[in-house]
C-alpha positions as CSV (number, residue, x, y, z in Angstrom):
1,X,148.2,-19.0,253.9
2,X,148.9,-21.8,251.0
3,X,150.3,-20.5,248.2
4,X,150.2,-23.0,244.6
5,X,151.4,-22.0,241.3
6,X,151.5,-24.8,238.5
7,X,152.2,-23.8,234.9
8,X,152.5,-25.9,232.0
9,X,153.4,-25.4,228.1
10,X,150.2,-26.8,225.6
11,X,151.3,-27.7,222.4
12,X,148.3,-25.9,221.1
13,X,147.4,-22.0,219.9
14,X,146.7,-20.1,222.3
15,X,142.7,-19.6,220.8
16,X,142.1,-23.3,221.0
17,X,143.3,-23.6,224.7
18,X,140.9,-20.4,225.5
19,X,138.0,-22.1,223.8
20,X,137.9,-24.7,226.5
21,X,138.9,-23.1,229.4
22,X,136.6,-19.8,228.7
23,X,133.5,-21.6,229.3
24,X,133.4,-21.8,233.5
25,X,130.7,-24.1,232.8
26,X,132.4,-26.8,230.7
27,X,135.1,-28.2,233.6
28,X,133.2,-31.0,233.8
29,X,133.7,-32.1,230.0
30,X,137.4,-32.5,230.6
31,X,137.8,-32.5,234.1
32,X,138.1,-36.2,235.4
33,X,137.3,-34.8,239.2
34,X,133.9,-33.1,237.8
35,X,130.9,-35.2,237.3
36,X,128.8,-33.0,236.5
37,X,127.9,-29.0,236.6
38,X,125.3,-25.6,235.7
39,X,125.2,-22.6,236.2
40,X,122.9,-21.1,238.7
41,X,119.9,-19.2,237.6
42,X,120.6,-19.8,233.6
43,X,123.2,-17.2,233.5
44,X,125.9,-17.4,230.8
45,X,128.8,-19.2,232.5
46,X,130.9,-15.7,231.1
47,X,129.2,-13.7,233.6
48,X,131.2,-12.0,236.3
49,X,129.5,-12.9,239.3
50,X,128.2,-16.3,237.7
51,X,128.4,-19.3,240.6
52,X,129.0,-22.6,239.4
53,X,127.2,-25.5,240.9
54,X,129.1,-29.3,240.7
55,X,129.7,-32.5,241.8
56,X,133.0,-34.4,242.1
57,X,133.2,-37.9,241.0
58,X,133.1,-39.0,245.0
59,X,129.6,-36.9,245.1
60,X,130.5,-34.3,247.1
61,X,129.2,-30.6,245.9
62,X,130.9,-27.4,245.5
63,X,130.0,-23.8,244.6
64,X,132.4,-21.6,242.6
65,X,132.1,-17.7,241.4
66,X,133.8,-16.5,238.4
67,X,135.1,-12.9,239.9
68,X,136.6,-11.6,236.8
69,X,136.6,-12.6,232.7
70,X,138.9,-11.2,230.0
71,X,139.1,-12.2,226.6
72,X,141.6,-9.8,226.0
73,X,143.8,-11.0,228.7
74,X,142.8,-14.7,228.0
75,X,142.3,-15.0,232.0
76,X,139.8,-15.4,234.3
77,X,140.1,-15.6,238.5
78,X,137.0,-17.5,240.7
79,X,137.0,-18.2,244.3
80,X,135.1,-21.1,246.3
81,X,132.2,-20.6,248.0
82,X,130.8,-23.7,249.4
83,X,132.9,-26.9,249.5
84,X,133.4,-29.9,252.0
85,X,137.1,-29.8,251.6
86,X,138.3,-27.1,254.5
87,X,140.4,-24.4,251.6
88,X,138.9,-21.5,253.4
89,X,139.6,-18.0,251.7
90,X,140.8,-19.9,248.0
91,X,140.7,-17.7,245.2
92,X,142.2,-18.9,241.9
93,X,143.7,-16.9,238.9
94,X,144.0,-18.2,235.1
95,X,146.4,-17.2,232.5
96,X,146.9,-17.8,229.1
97,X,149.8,-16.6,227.2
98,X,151.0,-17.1,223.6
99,X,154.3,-18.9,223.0
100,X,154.9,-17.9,219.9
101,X,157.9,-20.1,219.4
102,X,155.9,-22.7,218.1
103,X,152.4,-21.5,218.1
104,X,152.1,-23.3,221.8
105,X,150.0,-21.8,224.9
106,X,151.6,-21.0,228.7
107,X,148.7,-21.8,230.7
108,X,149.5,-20.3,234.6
109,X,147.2,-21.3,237.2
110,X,147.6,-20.4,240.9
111,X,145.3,-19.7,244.0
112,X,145.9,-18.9,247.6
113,X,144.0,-20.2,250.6
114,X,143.9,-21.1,254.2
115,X,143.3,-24.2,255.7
116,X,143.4,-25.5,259.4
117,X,146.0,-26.0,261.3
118,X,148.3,-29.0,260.1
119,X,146.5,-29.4,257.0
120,X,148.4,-26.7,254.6
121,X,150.9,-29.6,253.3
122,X,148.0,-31.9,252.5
123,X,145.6,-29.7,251.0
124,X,148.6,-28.3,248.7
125,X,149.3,-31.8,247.3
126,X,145.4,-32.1,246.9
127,X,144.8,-29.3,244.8
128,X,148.3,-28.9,243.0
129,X,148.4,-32.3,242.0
130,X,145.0,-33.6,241.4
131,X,143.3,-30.6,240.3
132,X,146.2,-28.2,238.6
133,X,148.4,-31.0,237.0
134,X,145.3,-33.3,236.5
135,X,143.3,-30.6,234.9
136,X,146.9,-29.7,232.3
137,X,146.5,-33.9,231.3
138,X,142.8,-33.7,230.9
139,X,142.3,-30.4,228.7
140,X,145.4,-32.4,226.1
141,X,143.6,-35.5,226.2
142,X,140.2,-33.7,225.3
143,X,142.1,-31.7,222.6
144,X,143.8,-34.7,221.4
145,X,147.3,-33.2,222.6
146,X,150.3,-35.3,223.6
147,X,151.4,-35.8,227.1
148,X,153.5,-33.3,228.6
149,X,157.1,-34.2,227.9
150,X,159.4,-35.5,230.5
151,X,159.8,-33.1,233.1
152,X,156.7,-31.4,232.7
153,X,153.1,-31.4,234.3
């Protein structure tokens, strides 16, 4: 089993970051890898149990369902459930945590998941890299943040 963790620091409050990552709908509004997405059957994209429909910018499709929400705990945890890239098993947890040095955000992001044989190294660059650390530099950019300074993602 793969194992990622990525964290980052957002020079941001904590709120602002949770606006944009709360909706499981709205990936594809910051998300360069996400061309487009809805939520299947007009639920809310809050819903426990919603499935998010979407397309990466290559076209290929993928199904995601949130499995938990918490506005209290400013997290939220989904798993895959049809995709073209073999991460078999994936289920991924969100956190958000106030830095209050600062008024910044600690956003934690992690999933585990198998893949076959020989892959594991691959798929772990894949999704740490362009989906973890690419998603950190995407949600600044849409907020109007600075980069990450040196050193982090």
């Amino acid at each position: 089993m793969v194992k990622i963790v990525k964290s980052t620091i957002m020079e941001a409050p904590v709120e602002a970051v949770w606006e944009v990552l709360r909706d499981f709908n709205g990936h594809d509004q910051w998300h360069p890898a996400v061309a487009d997405s809805h939520i299947e059957r007009g639920q809310p994209s809050d819903k426990v149990g919603c499935v998010r429909r979407f397309h990466l910018a290559d076209g290929s499709e993928l199904r995601e369902q949130l499995l938990t929400m918490s506005d209290i705990d400013m997290a939220f945890s989904y798993c895959l459930l049809d995709t073209p890239i073999p991460l078999l098993n994936y289920v991924a947890h969100v956190r958000l945590i106030p830095v209050t040095d600062g008024d910044m955000t600690f956003w934690h992001w992690e999933s585990r998941f198998d893949t076959p044989p020989g892959r594991e190294s691959e798929l772990q660059k894949q999704v740490g890299e362009e989906i973890y650390e690419g998603g950190f530099h995407a949600v600044r950019a849409f907020m109007g943040l600075a980069p990450a300074s040196q050193g982090g993602a």
